[in-house]
DRENDO-1510 file (C-alpha; in Angstrom, 1 decimal, always signed):
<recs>
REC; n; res; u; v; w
REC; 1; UNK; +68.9; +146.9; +67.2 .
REC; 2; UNK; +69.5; +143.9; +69.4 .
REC; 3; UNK; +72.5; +142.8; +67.7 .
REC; 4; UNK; +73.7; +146.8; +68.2 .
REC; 5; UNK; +73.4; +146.2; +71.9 .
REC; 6; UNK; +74.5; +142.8; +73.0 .
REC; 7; UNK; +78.0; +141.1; +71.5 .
REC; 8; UNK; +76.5; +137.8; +71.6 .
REC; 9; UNK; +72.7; +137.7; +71.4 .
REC; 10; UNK; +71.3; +135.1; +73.4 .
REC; 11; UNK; +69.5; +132.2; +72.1 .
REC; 12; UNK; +66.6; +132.9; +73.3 .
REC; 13; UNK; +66.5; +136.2; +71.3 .
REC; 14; UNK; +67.5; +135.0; +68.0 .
REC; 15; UNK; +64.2; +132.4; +69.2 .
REC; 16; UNK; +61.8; +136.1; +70.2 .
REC; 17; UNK; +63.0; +138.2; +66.9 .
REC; 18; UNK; +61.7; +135.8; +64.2 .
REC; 19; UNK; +58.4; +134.9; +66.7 .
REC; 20; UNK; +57.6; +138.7; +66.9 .
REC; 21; UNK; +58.0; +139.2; +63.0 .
REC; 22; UNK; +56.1; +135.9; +62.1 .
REC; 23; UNK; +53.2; +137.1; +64.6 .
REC; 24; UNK; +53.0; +140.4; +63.0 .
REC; 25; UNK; +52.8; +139.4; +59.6 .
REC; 26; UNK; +55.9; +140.3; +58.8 .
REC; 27; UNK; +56.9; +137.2; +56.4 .
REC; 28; UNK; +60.2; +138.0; +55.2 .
REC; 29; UNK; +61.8; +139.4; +58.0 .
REC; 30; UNK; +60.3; +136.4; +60.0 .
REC; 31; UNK; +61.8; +134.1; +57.6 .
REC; 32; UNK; +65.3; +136.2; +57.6 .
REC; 33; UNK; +65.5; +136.0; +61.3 .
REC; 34; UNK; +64.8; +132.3; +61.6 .
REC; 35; UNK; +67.2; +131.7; +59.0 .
REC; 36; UNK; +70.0; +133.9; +60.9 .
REC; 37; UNK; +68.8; +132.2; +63.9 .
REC; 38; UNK; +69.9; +128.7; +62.7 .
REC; 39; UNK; +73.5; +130.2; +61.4 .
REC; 40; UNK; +73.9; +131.1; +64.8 .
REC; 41; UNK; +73.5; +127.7; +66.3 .
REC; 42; UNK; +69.7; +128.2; +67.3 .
REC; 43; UNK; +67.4; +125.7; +66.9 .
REC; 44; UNK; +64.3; +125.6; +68.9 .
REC; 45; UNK; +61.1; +124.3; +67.7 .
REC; 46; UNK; +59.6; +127.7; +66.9 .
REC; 47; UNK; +62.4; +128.7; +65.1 .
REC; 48; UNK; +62.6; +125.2; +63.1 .
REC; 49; UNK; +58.9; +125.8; +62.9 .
REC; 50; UNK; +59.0; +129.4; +61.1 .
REC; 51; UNK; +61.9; +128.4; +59.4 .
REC; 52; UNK; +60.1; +125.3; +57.3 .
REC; 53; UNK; +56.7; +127.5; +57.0 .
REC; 54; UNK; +58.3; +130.2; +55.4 .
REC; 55; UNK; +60.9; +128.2; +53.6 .
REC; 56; UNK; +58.4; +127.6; +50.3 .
REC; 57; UNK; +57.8; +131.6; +50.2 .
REC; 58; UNK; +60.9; +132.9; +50.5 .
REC; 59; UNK; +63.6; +129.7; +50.7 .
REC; 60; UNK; +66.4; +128.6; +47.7 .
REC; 61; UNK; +65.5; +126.6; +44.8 .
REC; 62; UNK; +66.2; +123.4; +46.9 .
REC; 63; UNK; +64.5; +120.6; +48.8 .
REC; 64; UNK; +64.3; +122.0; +52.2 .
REC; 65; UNK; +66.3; +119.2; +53.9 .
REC; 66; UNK; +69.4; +120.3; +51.9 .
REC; 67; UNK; +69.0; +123.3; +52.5 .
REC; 68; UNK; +68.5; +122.8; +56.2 .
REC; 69; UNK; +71.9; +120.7; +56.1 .
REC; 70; UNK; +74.0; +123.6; +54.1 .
REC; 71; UNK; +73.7; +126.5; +56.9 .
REC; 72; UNK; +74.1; +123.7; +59.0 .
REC; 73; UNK; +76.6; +123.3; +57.9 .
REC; 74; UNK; +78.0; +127.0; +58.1 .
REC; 75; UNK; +76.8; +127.5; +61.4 .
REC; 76; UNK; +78.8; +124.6; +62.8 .
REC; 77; UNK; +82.0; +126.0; +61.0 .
REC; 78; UNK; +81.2; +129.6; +62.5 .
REC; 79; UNK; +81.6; +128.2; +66.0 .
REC; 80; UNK; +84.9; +125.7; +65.5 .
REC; 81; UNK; +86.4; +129.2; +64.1 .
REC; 82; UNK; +85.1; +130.8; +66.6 .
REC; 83; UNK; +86.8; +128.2; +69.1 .
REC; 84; UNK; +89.9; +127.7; +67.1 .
REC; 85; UNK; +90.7; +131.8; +67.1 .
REC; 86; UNK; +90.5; +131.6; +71.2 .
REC; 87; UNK; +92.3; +128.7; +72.5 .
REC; 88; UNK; +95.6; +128.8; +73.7 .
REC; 89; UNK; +98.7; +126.4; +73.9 .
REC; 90; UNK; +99.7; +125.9; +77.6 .
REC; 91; UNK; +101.9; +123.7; +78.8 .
REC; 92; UNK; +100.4; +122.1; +81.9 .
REC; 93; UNK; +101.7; +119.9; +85.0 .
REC; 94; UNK; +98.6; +118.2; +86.5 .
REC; 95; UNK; +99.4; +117.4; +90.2 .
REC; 96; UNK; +98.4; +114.6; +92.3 .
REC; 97; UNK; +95.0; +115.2; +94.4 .
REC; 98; UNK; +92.8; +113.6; +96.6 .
REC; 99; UNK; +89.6; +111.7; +95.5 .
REC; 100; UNK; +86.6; +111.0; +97.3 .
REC; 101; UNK; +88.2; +107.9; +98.8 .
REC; 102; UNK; +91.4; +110.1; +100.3 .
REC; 103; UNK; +93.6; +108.1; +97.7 .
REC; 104; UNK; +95.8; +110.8; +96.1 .
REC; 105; UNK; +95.7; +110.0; +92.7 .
REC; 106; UNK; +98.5; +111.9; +89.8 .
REC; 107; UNK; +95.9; +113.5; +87.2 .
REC; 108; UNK; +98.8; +112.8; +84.9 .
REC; 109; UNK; +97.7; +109.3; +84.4 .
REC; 110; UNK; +95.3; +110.4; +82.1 .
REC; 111; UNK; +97.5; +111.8; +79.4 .
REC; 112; UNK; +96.6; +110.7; +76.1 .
REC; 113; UNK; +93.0; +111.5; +76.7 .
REC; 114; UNK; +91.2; +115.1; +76.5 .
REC; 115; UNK; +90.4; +115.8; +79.7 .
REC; 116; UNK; +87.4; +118.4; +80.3 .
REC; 117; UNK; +88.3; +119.4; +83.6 .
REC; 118; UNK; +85.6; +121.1; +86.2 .
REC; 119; UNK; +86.4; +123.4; +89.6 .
REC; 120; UNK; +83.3; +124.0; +91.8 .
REC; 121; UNK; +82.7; +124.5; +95.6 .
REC; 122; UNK; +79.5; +123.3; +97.2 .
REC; 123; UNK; +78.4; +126.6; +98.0 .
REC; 124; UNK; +78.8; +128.2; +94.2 .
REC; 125; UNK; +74.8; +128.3; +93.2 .
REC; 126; UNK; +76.0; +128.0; +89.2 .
REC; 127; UNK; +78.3; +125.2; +89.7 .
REC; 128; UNK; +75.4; +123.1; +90.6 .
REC; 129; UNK; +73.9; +123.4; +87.0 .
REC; 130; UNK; +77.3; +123.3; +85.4 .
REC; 131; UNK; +78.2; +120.0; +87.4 .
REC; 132; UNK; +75.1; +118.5; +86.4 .
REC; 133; UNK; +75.9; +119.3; +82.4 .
REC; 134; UNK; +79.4; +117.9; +83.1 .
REC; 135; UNK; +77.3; +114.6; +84.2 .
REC; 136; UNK; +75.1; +114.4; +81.0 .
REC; 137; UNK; +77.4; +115.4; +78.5 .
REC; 138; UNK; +79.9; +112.2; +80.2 .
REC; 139; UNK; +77.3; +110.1; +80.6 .
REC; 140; UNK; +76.2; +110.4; +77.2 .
REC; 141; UNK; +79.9; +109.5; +75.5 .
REC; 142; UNK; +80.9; +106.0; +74.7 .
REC; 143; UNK; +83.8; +103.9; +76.5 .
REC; 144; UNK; +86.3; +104.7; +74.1 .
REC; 145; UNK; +85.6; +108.5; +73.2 .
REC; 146; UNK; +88.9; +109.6; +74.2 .
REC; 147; UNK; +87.7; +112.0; +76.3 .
REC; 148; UNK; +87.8; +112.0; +80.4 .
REC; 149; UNK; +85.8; +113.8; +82.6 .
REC; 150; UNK; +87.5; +115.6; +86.0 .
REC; 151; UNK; +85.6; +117.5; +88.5 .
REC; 152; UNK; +87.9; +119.4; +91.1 .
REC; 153; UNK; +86.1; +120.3; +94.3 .
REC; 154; UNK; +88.3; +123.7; +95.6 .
REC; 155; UNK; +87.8; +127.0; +97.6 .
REC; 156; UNK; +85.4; +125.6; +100.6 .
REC; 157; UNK; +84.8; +127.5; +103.3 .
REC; 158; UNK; +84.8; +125.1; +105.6 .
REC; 159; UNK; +86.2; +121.1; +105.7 .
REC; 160; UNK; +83.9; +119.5; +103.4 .
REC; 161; UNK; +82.2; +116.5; +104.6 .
REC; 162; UNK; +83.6; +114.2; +101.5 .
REC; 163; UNK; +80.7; +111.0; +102.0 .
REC; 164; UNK; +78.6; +113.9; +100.4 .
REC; 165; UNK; +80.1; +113.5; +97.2 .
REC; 166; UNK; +79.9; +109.2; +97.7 .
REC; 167; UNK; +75.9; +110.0; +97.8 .
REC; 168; UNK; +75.5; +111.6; +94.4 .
REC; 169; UNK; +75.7; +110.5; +91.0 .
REC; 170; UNK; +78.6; +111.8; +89.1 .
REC; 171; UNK; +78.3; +109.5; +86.4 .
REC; 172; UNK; +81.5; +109.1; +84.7 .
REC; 173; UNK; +83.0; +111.9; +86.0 .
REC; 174; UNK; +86.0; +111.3; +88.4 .
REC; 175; UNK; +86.0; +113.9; +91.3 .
REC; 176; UNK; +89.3; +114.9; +92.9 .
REC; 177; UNK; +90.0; +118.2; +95.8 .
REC; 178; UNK; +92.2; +120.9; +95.4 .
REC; 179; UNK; +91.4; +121.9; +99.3 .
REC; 180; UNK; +94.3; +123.9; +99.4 .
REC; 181; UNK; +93.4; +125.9; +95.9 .
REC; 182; UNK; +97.3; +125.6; +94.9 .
REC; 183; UNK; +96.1; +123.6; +91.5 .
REC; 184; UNK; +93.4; +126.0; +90.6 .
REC; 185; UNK; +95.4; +129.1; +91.9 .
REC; 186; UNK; +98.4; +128.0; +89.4 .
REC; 187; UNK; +96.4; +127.5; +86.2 .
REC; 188; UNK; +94.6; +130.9; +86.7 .
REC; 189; UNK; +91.2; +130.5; +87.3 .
REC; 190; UNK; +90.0; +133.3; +89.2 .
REC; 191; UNK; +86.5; +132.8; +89.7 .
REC; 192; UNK; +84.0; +129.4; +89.4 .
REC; 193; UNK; +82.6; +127.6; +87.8 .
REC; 194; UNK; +85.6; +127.1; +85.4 .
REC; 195; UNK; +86.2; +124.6; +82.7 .
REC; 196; UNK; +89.3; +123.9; +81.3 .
REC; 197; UNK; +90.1; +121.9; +78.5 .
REC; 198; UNK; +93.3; +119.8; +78.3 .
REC; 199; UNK; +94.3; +118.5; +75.4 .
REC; 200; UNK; +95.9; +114.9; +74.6 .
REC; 201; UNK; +99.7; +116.6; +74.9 .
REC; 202; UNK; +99.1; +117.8; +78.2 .
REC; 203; UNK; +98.4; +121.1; +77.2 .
REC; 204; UNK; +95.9; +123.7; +78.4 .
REC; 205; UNK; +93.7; +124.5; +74.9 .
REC; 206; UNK; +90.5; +126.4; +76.4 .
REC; 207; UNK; +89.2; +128.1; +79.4 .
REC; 208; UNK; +84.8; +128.5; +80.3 .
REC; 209; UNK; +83.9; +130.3; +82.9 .
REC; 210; UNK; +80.8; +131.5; +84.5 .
REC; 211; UNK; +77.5; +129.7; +84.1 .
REC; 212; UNK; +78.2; +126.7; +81.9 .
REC; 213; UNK; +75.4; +125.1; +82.6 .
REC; 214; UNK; +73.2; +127.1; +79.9 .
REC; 215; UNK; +72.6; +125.7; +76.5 .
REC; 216; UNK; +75.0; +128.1; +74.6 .
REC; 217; UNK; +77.8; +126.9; +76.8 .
REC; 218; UNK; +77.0; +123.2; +76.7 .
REC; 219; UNK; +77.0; +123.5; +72.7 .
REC; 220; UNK; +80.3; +125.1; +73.2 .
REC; 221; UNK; +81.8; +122.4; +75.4 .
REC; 222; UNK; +80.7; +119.8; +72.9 .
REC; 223; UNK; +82.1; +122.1; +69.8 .
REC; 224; UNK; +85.2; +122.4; +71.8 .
REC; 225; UNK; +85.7; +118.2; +72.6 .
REC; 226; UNK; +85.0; +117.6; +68.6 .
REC; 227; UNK; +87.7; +120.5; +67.5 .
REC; 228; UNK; +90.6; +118.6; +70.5 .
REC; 229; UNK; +89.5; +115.5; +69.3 .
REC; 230; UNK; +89.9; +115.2; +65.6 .
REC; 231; UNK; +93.2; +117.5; +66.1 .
</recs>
């Protein structure tokens, strides 16, 4: 029934289906969901939980960690299909914008690299969670990942008060101001947040929007640097 009524289940009800069998006695269909929870890239600790439990009862003739590993395994290709059926091939001219320091820098100079690029405004409630992933997801990649992170601060209200941005921690992600909204206007995002995804070519590979700060969409970002990386 829920998969009948939502597209894309949300994690958190993959997590409530296998809980609700497994409290009810309901063994296999406990195990089933858990098991169709971790193809789906869900992997709490009461799924994990229900999931090893069960395994000996109703599991494969094979040492649980292997068989852990193999859907895995399949879940991980689900989503780089997944990702690979909806990106796109855009060619992209990255103009020169302003940084907190009022140099104008050309965005260009980072061609080479994916770039994981960010638009927010101050006053956008869901960009503050999706910032803050942005943060943690750049602050937990190496020197020499390949991979640059860009948050563009567009569509104020007002004239934003840029020593704001000198006060918080961005990590290693490079903040830059479209203050007109020509840049964001041109590559067609309509609404933020908005992540875009640029490959090392210069082109535009992969659009987020909405509230990328949740878990699913974090996952997805992370899916989405592997697949541009190891094009």
């Amino acid at each position: 029934l829920a998969k009948a009524i939502f597209r894309e289940m949300p994690d958190k009800l993959y997590e409530n289906i296998a809980l609700a069998n497994y409290i009810f006695r309901l063994d296999p269909e406990a195990f089933a969901a858990s098991e169709d929870a971790i193809l789906n890239s869900v992997e709490t600790s009461k799924v994990l939980d229900i999931n090893k439990k069960l395994y000996s009862k109703y599991g494969k003739a094979m040492a649980y960690d292997k068989y852990l590993d193999s859907i895995r395994l399949i879940a991980e290709n689900r989503r780089f299909d997944k990702i690979k059926a909806n990106m796109i091939n855009r060619p992209i001219t990255l103009p020169a914008l302003a940084n907190i320091d009022d140099l104008m820098i050309d965005l260009s100079i980072f061609k080479g690299e994916v770039l994981v690029v960010e638009f927010f405004a101050s006053w956008c409630q869901p960009c503050q969670s999706s910032i803050e992933s942005l943060v943690n997801l750049s602050n937990s990649l190496t020197e020499n990942a390949g991979v640059q992170m860009i948050g563009i601060n567009t569509w104020e209200n007002d004239k934003l008060d840029k020593s704001l941005f000198k006060n918080n921690d961005f990590g290693r992600v490079k903040v830059f101001f479209d203050e007109s909204g020509n840049f964001a206007k041109k590559v067609g995002v309509q609404g933020l947040p908005a992540r875009l995804y640029i490959d090392k070519n210069m082109k535009l590979r992969y659009i987020q929007t909405g509230a990328i700060g949740k878990s699913e969409d974090i996952r997805e970002t992370k899916d989405i640097i592997g697949v541009l990386i190891n094009e």
